[in-house]
C-alpha positions as CSV (number, residue, x, y, z in Angstrom):
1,X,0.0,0.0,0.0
2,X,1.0,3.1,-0.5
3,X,0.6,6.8,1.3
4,X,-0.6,9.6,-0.4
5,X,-1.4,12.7,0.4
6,X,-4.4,15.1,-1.1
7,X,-4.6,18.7,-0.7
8,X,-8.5,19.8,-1.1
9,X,-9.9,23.4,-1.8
10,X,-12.8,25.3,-2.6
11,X,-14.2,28.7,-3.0
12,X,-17.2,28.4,-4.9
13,X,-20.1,27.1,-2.6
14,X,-16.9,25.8,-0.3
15,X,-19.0,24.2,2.5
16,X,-20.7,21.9,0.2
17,X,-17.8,21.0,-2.4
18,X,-15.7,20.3,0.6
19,X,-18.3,17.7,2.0
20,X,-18.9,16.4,-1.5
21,X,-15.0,16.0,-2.1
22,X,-14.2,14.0,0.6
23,X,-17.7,11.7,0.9
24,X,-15.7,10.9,-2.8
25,X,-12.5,10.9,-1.8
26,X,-14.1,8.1,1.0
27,X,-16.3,6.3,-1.7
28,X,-13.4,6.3,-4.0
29,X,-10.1,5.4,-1.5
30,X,-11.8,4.0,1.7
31,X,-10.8,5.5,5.1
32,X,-9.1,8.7,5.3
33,X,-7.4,10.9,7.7
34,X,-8.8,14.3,7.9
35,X,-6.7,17.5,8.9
36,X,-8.7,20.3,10.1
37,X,-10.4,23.0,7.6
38,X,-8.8,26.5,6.6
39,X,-9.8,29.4,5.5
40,X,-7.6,31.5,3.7
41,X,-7.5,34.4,1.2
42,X,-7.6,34.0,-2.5
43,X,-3.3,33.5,-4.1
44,X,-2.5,34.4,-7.4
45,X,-6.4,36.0,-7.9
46,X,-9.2,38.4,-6.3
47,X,-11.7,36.3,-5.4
48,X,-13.5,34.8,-2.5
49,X,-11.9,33.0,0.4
50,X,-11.0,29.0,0.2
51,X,-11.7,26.4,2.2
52,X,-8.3,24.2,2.5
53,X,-7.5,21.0,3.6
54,X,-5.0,18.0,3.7
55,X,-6.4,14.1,3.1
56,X,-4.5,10.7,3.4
57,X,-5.2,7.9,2.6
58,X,-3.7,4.3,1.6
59,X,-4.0,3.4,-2.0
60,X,-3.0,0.1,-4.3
61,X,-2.8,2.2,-7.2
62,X,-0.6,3.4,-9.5
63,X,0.2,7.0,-9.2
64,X,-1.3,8.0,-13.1
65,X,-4.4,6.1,-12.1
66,X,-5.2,7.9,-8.6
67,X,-4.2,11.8,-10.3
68,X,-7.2,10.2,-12.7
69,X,-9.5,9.5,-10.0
70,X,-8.8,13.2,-8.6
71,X,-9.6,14.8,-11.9
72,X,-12.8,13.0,-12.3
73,X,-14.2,14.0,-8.8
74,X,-13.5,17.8,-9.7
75,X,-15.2,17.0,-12.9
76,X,-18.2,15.3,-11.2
77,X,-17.8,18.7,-8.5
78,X,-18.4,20.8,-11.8
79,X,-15.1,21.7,-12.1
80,X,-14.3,24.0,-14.9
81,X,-11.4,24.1,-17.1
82,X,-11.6,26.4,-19.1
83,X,-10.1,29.8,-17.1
84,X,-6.9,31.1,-15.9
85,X,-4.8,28.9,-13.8
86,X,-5.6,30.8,-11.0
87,X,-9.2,31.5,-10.6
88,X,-12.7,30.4,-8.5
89,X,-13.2,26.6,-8.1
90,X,-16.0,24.1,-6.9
91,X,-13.4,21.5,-6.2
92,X,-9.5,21.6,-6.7
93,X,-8.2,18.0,-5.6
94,X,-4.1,18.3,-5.9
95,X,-2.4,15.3,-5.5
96,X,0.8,16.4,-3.0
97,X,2.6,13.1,-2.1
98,X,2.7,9.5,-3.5
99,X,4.7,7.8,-0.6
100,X,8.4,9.2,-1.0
101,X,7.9,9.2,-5.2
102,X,9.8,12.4,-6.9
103,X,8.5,12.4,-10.7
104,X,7.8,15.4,-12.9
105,X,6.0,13.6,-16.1
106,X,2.9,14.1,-18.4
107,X,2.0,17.4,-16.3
108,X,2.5,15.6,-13.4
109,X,4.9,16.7,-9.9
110,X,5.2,15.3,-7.5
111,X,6.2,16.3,-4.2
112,X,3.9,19.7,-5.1
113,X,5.8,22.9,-5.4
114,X,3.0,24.0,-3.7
115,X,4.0,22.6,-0.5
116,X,6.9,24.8,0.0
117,X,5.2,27.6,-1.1
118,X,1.4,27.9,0.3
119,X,0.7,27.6,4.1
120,X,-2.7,26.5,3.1
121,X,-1.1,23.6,2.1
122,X,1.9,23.4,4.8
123,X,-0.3,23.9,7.8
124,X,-2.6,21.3,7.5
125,X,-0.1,19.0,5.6
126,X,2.4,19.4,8.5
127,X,-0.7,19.0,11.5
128,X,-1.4,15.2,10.0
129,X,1.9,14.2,9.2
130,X,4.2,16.5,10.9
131,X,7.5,14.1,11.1
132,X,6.8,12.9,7.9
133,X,10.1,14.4,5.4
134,X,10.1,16.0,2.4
135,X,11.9,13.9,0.0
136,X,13.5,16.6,-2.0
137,X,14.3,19.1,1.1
138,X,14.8,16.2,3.8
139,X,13.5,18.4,6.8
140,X,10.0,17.8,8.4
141,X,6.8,19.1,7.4
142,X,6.6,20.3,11.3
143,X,10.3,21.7,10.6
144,X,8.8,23.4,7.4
145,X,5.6,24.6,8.9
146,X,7.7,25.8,12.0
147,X,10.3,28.3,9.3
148,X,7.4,29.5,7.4
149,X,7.2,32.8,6.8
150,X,3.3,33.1,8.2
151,X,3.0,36.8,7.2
152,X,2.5,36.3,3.5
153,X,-0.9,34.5,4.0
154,X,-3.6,35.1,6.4
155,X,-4.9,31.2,6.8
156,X,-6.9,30.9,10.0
157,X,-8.4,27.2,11.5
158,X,-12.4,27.0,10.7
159,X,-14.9,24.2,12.7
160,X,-16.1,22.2,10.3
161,X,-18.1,19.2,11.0
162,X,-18.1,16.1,8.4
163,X,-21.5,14.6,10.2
């Protein structure tokens, strides 16, 4: 089996597409671990705030085939395509980590730049596997989380119940 790790965000009707994404992350990969819900400002666009979380899971799967699966829950989440990079989403499911696995092929990296980068994706990625390490950087996800530089994004912990 194998550990991945999901990053999860919304902004376009972000209560329900969270609760939508993982009920199919959970239909689609069985249990999951949860890390608490963020809200934080809009990066790279004006637009309303996200809701931002970090899922793992176990998979059997090849790393092509769960990237796949991802897709086609945004898709089913009425994901649209069609705009800027950066822009308002129902569902944006980003696969971060496959185990330890560095690749960069067909469009796809993986440990996410994005991990280094976005303390919506640090914060909750270093609260459920904080001694986990980066396999590029070697140092922690807590060691990360704990050098960020917090200023450049206001993130801020939400209750959100999954019942």
């Amino acid at each position: 089996m194998t550990k991945i790790y999901i990053s999860l965000g919304s902004n376009i009707e972000r209560e329900r597409h969270t609760r939508a994404g993982v009920k199919a992350l959970r239909e689609c990969f069985g249990e999951l671990e949860l890390s608490s819900v963020y809200e934080s400002e809009a990066v790279g666009f004006d637009g309303d705030a996200f809701y931002n979380m970090v899922i793992a899971c176990e998979v059997d799967e090849e790393v092509h085939s769960v990237n796949r699966k991802l897709r086609e829950i945004e898709d089913a989440n009425g994901r649209e395509r069609t705009g800027p990079k950066f822009s308002s989403r129902t569902l944006d499911l980003d696969l971060l980590l496959y185990d330890d696995l560095i690749l960069n092929e067909n469009g796809l990296k993986l440990p996410r730049e994005e991990i280094l980068h976005n303390a919506f994706v640090l914060w909750p990625l270093a609260e459920i596997a904080p001694q986990r390490v980066h396999p590029e950087v070697g140092k922690s996800y807590a060691e990360l989380w704990q050098a960020f530089d917090r200023s450049r994004e206001n993130l801020k912990p939400i209750h959100f119940d999954f019942a």
